[in-house]
C-alpha positions as protocol buffer text, in pm:
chain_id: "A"
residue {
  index: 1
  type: UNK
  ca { x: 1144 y: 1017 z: -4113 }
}
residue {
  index: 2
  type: UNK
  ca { x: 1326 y: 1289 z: -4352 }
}
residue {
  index: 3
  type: UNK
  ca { x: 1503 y: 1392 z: -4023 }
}
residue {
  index: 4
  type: UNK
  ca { x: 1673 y: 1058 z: -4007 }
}
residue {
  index: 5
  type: UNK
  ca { x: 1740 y: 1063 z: -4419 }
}
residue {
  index: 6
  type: UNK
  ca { x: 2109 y: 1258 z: -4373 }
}
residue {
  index: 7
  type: UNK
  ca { x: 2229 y: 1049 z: -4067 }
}
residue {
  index: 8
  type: UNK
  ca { x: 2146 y: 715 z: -4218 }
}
residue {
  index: 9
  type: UNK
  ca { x: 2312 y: 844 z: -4547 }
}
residue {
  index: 10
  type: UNK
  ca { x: 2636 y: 987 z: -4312 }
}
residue {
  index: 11
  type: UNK
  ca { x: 2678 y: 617 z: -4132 }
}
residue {
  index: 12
  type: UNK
  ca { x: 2659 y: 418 z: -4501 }
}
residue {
  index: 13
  type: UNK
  ca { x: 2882 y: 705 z: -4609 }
}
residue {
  index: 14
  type: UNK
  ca { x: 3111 y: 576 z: -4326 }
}
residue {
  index: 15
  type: UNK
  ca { x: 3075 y: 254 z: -4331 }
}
residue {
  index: 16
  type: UNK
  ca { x: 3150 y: 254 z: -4733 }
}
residue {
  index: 17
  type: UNK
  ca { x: 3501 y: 493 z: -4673 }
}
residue {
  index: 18
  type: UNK
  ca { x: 3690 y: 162 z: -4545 }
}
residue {
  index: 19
  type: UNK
  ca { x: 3740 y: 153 z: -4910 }
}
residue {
  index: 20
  type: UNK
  ca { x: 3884 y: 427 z: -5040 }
}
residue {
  index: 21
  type: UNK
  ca { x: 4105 y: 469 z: -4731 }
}
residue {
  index: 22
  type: UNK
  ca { x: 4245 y: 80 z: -4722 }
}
residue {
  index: 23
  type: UNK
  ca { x: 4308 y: 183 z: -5027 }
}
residue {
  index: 24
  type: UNK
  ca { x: 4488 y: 469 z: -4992 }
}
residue {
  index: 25
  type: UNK
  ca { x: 4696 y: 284 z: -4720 }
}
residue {
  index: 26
  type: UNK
  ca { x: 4766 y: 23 z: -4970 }
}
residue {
  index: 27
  type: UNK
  ca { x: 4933 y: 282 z: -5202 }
}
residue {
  index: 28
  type: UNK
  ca { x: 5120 y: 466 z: -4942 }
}
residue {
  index: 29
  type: UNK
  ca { x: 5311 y: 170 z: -4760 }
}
residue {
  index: 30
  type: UNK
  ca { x: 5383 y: 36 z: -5156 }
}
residue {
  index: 31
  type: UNK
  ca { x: 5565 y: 370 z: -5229 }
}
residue {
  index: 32
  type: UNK
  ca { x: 5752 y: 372 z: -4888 }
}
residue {
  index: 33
  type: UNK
  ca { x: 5872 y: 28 z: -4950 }
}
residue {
  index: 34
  type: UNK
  ca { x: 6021 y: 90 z: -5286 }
}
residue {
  index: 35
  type: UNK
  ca { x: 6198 y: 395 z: -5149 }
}
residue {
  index: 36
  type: UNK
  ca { x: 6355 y: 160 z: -4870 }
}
residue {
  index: 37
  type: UNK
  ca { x: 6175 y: 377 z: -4608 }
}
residue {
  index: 38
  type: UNK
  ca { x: 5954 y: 724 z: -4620 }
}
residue {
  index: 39
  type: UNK
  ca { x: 5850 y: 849 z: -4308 }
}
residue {
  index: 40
  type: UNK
  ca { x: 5592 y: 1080 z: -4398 }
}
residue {
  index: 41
  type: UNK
  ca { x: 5475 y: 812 z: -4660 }
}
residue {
  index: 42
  type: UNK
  ca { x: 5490 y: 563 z: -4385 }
}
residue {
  index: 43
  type: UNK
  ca { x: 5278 y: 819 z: -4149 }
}
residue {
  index: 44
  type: UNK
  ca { x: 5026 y: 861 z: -4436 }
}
residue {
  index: 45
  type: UNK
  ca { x: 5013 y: 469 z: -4509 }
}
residue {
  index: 46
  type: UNK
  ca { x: 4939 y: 425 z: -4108 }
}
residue {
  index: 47
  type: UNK
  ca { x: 4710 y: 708 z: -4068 }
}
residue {
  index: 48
  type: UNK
  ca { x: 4478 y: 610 z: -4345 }
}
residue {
  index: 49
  type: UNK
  ca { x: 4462 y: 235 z: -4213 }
}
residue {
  index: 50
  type: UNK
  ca { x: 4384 y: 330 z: -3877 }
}
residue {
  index: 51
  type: UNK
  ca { x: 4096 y: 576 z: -4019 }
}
residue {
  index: 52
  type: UNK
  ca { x: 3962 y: 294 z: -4220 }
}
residue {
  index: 53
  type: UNK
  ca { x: 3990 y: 68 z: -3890 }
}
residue {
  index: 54
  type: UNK
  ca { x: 3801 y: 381 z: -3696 }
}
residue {
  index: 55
  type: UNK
  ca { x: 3487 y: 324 z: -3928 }
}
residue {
  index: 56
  type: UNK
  ca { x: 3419 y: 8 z: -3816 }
}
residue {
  index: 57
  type: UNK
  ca { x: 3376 y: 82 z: -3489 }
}
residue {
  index: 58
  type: UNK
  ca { x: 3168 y: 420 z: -3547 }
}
residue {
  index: 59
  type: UNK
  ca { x: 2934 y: 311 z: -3819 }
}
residue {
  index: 60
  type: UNK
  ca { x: 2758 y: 8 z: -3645 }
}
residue {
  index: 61
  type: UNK
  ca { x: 2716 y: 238 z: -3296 }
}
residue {
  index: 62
  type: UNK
  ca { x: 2605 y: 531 z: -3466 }
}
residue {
  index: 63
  type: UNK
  ca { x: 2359 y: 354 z: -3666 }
}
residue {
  index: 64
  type: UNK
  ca { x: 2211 y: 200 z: -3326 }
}
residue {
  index: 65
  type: UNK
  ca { x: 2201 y: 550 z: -3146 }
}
residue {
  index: 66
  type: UNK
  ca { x: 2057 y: 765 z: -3422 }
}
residue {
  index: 67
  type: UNK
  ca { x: 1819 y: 474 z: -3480 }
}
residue {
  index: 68
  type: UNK
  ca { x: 1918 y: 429 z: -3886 }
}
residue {
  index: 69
  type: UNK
  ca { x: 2018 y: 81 z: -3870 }
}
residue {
  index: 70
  type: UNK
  ca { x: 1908 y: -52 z: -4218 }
}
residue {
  index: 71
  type: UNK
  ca { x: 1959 y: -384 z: -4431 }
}
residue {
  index: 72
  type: UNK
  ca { x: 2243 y: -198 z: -4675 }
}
residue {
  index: 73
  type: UNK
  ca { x: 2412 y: -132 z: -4353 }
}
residue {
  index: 74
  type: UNK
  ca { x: 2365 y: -486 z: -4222 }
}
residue {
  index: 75
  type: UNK
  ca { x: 2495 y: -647 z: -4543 }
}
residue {
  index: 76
  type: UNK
  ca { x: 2761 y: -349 z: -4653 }
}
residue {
  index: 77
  type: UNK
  ca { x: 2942 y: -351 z: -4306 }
}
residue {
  index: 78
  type: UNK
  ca { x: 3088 y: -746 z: -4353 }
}
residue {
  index: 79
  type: UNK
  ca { x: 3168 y: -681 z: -4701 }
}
residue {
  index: 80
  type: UNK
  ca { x: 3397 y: -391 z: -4604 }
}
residue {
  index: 81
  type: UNK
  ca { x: 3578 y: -576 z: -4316 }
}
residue {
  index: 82
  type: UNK
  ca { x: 3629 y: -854 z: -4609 }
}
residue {
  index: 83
  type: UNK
  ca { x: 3819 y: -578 z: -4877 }
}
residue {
  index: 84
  type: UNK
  ca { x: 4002 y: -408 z: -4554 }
}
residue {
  index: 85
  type: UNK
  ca { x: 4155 y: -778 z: -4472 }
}
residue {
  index: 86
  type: UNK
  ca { x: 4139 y: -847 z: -4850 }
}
residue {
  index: 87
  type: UNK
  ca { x: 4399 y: -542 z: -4929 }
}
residue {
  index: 88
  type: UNK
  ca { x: 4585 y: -522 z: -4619 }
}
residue {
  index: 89
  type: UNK
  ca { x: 4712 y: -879 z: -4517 }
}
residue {
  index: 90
  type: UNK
  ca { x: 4834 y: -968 z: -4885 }
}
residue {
  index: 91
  type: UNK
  ca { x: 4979 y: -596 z: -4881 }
}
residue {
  index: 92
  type: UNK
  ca { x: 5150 y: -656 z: -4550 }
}
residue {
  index: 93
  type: UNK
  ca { x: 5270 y: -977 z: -4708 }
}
residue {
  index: 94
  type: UNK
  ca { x: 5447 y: -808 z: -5033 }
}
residue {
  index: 95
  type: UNK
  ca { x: 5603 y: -538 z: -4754 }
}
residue {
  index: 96
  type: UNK
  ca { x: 5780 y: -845 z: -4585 }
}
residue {
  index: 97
  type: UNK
  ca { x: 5883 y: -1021 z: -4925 }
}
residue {
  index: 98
  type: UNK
  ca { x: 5996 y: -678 z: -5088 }
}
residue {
  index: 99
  type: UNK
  ca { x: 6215 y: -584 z: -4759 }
}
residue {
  index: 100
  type: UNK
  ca { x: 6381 y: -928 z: -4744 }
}
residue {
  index: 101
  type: UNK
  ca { x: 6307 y: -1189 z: -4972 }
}
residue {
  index: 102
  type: UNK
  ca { x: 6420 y: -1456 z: -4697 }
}
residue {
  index: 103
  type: UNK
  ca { x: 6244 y: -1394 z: -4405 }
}
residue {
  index: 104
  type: UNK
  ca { x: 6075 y: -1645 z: -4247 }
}
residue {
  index: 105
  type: UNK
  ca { x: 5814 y: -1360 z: -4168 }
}
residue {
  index: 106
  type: UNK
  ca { x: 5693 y: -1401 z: -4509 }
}
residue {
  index: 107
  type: UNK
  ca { x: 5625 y: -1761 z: -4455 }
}
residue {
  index: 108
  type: UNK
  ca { x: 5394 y: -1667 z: -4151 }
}
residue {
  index: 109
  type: UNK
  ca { x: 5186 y: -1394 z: -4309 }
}
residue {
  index: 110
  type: UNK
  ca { x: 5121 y: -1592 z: -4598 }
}
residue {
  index: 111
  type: UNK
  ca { x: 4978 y: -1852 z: -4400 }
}
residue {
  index: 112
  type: UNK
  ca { x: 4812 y: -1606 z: -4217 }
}
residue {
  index: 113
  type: UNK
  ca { x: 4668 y: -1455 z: -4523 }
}
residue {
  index: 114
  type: UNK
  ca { x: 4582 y: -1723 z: -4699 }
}
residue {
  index: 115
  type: UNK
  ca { x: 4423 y: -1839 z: -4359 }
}
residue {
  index: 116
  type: UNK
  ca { x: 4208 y: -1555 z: -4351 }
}
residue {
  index: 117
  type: UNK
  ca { x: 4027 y: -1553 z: -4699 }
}
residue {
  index: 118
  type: UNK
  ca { x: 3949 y: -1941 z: -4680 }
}
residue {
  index: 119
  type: UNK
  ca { x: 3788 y: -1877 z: -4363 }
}
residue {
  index: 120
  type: UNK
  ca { x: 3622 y: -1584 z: -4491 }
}
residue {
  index: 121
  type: UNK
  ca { x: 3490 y: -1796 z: -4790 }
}
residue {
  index: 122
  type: UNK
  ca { x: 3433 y: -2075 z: -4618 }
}
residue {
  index: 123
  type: UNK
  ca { x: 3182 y: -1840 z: -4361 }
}
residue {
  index: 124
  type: UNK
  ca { x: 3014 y: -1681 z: -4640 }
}
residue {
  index: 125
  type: UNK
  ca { x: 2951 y: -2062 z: -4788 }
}
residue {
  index: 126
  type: UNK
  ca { x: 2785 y: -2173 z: -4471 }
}
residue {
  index: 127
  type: UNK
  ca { x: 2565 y: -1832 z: -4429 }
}
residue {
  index: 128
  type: UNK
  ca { x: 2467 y: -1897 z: -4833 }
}
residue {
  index: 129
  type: UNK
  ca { x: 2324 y: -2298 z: -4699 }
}
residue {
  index: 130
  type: UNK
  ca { x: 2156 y: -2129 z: -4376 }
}
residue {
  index: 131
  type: UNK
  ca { x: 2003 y: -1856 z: -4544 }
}
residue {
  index: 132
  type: UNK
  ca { x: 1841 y: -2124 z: -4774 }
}
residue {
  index: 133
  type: UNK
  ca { x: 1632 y: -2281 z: -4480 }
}
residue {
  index: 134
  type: UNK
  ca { x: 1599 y: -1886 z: -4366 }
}
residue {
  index: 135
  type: UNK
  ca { x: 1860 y: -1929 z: -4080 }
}
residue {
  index: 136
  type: UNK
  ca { x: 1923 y: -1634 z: -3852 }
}
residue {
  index: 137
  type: UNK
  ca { x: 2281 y: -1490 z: -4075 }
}
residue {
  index: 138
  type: UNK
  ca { x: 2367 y: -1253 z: -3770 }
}
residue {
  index: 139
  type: UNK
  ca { x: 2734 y: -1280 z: -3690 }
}
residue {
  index: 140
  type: UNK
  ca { x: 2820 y: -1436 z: -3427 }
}
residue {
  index: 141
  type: UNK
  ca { x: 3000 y: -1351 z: -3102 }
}
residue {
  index: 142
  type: UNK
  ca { x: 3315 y: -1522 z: -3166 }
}
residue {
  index: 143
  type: UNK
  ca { x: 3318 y: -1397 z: -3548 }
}
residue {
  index: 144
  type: UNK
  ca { x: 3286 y: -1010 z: -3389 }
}
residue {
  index: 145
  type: UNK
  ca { x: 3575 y: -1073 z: -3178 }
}
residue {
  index: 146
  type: UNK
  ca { x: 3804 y: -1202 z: -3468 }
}
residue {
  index: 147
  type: UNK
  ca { x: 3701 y: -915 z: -3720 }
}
residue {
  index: 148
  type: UNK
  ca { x: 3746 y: -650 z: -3350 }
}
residue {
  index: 149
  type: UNK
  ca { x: 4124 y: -775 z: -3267 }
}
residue {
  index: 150
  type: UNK
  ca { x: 4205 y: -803 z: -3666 }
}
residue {
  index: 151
  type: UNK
  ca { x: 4207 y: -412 z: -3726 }
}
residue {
  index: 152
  type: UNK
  ca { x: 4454 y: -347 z: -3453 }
}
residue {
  index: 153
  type: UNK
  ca { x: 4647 y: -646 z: -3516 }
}
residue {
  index: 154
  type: UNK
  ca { x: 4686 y: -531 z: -3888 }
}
residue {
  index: 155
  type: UNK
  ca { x: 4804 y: -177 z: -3756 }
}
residue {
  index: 156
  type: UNK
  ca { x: 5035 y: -374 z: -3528 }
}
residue {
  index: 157
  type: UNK
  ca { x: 5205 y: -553 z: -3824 }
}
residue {
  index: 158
  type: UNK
  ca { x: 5224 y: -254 z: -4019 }
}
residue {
  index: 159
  type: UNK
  ca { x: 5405 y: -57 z: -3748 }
}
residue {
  index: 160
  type: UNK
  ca { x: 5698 y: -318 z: -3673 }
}
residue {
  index: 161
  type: UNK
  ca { x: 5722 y: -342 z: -4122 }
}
residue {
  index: 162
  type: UNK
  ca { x: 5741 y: 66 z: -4140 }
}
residue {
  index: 163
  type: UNK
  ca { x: 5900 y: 184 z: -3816 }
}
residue {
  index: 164
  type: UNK
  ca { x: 6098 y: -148 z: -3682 }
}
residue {
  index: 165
  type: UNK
  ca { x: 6385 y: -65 z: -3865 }
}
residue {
  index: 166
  type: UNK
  ca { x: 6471 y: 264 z: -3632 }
}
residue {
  index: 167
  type: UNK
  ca { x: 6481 y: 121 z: -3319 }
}
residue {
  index: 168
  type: UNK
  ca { x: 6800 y: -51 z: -3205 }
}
residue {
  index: 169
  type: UNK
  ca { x: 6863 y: -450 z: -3313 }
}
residue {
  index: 170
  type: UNK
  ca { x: 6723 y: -575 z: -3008 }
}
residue {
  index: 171
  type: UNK
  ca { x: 6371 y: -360 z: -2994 }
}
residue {
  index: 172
  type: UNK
  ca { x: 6370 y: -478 z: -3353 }
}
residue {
  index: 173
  type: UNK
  ca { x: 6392 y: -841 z: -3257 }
}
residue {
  index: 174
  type: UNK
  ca { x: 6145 y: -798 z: -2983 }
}
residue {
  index: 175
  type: UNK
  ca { x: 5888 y: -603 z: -3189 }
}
residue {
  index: 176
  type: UNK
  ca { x: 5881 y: -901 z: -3441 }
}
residue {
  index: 177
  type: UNK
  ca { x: 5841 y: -1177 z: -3181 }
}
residue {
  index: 178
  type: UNK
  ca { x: 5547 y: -976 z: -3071 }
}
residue {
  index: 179
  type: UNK
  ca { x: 5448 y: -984 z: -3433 }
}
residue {
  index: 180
  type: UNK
  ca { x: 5520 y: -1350 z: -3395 }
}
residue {
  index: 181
  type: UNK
  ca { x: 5261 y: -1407 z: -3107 }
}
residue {
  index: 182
  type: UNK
  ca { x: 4982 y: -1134 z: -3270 }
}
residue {
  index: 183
  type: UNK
  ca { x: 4960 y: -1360 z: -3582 }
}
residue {
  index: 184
  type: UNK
  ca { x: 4965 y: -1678 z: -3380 }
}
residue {
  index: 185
  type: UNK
  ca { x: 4676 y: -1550 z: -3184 }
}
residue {
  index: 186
  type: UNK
  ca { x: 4499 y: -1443 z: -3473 }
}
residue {
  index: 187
  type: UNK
  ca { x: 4596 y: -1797 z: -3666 }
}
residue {
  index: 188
  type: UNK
  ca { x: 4421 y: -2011 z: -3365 }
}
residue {
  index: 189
  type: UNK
  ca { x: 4114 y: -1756 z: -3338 }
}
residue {
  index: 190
  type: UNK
  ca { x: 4095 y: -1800 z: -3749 }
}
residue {
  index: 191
  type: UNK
  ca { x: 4047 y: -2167 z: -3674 }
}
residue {
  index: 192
  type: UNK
  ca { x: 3896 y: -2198 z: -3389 }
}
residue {
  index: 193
  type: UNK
  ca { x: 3621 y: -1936 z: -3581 }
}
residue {
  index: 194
  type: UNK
  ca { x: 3597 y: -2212 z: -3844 }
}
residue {
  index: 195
  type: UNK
  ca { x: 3542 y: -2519 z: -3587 }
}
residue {
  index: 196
  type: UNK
  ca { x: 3285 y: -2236 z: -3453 }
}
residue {
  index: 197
  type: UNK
  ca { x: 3055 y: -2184 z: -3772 }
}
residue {
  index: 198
  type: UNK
  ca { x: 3087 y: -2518 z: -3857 }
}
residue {
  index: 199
  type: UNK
  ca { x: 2922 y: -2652 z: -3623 }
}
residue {
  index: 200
  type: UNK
  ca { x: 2700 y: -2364 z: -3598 }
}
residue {
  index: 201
  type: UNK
  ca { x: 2586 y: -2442 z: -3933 }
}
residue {
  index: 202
  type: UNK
  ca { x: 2612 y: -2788 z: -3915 }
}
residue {
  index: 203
  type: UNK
  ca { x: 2242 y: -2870 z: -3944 }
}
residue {
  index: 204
  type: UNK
  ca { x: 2171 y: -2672 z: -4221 }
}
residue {
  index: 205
  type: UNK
  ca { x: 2466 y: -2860 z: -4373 }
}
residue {
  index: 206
  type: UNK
  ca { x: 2318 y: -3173 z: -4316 }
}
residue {
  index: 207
  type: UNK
  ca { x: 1995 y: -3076 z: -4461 }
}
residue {
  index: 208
  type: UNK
  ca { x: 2166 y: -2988 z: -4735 }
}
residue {
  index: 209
  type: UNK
  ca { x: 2364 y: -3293 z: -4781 }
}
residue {
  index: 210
  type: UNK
  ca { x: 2079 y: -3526 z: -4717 }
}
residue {
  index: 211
  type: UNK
  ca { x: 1863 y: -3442 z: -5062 }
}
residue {
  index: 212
  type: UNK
  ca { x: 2117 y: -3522 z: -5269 }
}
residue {
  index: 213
  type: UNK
  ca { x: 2259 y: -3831 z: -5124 }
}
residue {
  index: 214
  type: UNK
  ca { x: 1887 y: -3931 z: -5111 }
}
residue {
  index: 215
  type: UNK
  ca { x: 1888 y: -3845 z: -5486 }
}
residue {
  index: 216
  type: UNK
  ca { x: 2179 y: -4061 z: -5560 }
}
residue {
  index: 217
  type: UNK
  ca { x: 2094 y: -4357 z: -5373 }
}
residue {
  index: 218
  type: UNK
  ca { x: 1754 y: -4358 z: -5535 }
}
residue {
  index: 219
  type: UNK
  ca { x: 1929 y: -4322 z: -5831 }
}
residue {
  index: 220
  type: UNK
  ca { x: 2112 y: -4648 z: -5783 }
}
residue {
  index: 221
  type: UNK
  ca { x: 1857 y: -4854 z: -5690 }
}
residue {
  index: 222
  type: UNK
  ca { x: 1632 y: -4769 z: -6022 }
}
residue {
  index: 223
  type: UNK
  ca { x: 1971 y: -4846 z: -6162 }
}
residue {
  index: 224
  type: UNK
  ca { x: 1959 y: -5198 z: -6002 }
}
């Protein structure tokens, strides 16, 4: 077992660096912006996003093939998808807004962001009800395809803000209508993942619902 102690401390280790490096990306594309363009900030910015993306997919698989899977892992690994999407969509947001205060870009990602944490709250609500009745919490399949195409799509967005602007007027049109059709994607998978909990859930929901409407019509009758 003390063999295993430095590999299962190595993949928390990993899984824990989204952090610090979502944060460092966070810093880097702020300070390009204001400058009205850095490349090697830019470059910094995107390679720290796309390390923090990296750990996602390493973590979980290492875990399973050195045999260190543990609960911290189980319950750190969401949480750290949550503060990557947490700093990067309303950063990617402020990127837009600071490079041109009327794009209708703007309008999109904020949508898009404010899509994303409500459906990440909401998700967390319905887990909170199941794991009341001691429902299975796993994530489900169409919840690891959302959080999957979200990294990319965020390193996607972040090229066409940071490197759109050298490429001639029409690659720069094209790249955002391709940003245009990434976010829609991710938009209907957001809701569609929503729909998909929901009625996932939806018993344990109802089981929670029923006491208290119980309670209140009980309530009314000792009332009458």
């Amino acid at each position: 077992m003390s063999s295993l102690r430095p590999r299962s401390v190595f993949v928390n280790a990993l899984t824990v660096s989204r952090v610090p490096f979502i944060v460092a990306f966070m810093v880097f594309a702020v300070a390009a912006a204001m400058r009205g363009g850095s490349l090697p900030l830019e470059i910094c910015a995107g390679f720290c996003m796309l390390v923090s993306g990296v750990t996602d997919l390493f973590d979980g698989m290492l875990a399973r093939r050195w045999a260190v899977v543990s609960t911290f892992g189980k319950m750190a690994d969401p949480l750290m998808d949550k503060v990557f999407f947490i700093v990067t969509f309303p950063t990617l947001l402020w990127i837009i807004g600071w490079q041109n205060v009327h794009d209708p870009h703007a309008v999109v990602m904020l949508a898009f962001t404010v899509l994303y944490i409500l459906r990440d709250q909401w998700v967390t609500f319905l887990r909170s009800v199941g794991s009341y009745y001691k429902a299975d919490n796993g994530a489900l399949w169409l919840g690891k395809v959302r959080t999957a195409l979200s990294f990319p799509a965020a390193g996607y967005i972040y090229s066409y803000l940071a490197f759109g602007h050298y490429l001639p007027d029409g690659g720069q049109r094209a790249f955002l209508w391709s940003c245009y059709g990434v976010e829609a994607m991710l938009i209907i998978l957001n809701v569609w993942s929503v729909v998909y909990y929901t009625r996932h859930y939806s018993e344990y929901l109802k089981r929670a619902i029923a006491p208290e409407r119980q309670a209140a019509e009980n309530g009314e009758r000792n009332g009458n």
